[in-house]
C-alpha positions as CSV (number, residue, x, y, z in Angstrom):
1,X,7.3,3.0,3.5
2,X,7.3,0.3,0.7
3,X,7.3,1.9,-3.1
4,X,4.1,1.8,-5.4
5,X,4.2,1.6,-8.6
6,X,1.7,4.2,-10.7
7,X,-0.3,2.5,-13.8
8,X,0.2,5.2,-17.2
9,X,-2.5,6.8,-16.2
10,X,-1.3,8.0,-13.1
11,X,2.3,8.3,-13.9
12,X,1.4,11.3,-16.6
13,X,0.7,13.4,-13.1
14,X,3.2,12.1,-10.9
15,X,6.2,10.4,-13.0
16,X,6.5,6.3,-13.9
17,X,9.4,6.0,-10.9
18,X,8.2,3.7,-8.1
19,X,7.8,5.6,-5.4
20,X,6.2,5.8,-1.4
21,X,2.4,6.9,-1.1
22,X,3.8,9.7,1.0
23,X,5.8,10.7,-2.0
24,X,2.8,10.1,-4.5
25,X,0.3,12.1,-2.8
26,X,2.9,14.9,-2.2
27,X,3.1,14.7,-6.5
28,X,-0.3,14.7,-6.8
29,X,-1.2,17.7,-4.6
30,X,1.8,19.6,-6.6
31,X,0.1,19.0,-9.5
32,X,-3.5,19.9,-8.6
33,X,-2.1,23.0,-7.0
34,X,0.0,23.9,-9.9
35,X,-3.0,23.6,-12.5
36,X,-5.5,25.5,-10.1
37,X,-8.0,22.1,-9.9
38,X,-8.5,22.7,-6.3
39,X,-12.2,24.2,-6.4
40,X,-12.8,27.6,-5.4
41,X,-16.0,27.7,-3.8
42,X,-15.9,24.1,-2.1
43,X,-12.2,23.2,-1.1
44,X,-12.5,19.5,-0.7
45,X,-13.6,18.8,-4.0
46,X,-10.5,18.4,-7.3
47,X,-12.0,19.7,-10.7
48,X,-10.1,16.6,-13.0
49,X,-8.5,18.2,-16.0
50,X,-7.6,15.5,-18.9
51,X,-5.0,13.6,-17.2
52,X,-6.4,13.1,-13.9
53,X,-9.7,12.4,-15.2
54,X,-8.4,9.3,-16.5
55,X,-7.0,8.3,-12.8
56,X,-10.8,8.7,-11.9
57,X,-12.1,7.0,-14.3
58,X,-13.8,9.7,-16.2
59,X,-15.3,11.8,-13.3
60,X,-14.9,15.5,-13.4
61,X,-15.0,16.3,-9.8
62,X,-14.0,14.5,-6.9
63,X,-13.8,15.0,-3.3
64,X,-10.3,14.8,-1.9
65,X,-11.5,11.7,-0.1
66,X,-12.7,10.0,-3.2
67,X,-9.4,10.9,-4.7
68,X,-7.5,8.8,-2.4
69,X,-9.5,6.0,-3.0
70,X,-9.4,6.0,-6.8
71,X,-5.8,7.1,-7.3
72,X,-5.3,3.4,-5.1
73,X,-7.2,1.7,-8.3
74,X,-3.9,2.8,-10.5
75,X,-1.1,1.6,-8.3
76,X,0.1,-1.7,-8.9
């Protein structure tokens, strides 16, 4: 799988190395797990804390399958 590159937004979650989507999303999910963002009542949805709230472009909750979509708008 051909490397990304994350924006500085995204690299303060998952690191400024290029790297595959595979990888990325792995870092991602690390990170939302590790900061308890994952919502408690409804699963799919991410509660953003600072640093991923700038990846989604100021929205405070997203669904995981909006999250895909927007984390796409910081790779380059």
């Amino acid at each position: 799988m051909k490397p990304v590159q994350p924006n500085e937004k995204l690299a303060a979650v998952v690191g400024s190395s290029p790297l595959p989507r595979t990888e990325l999303t792995k870092k991602l999910w690390i990170y939302i797990k590790k900061n308890g963002l994952q919502d408690k009542k409804v699963r799919t949805q991410i509660n953003a804390d600072d640093k991923l709230k700038a990846v989604f472009g100021g929205k405070t909750k997203v669904s995981m399958f909006e999250m895909t979509k927007l984390v796409s708008n910081n790779l380059s």
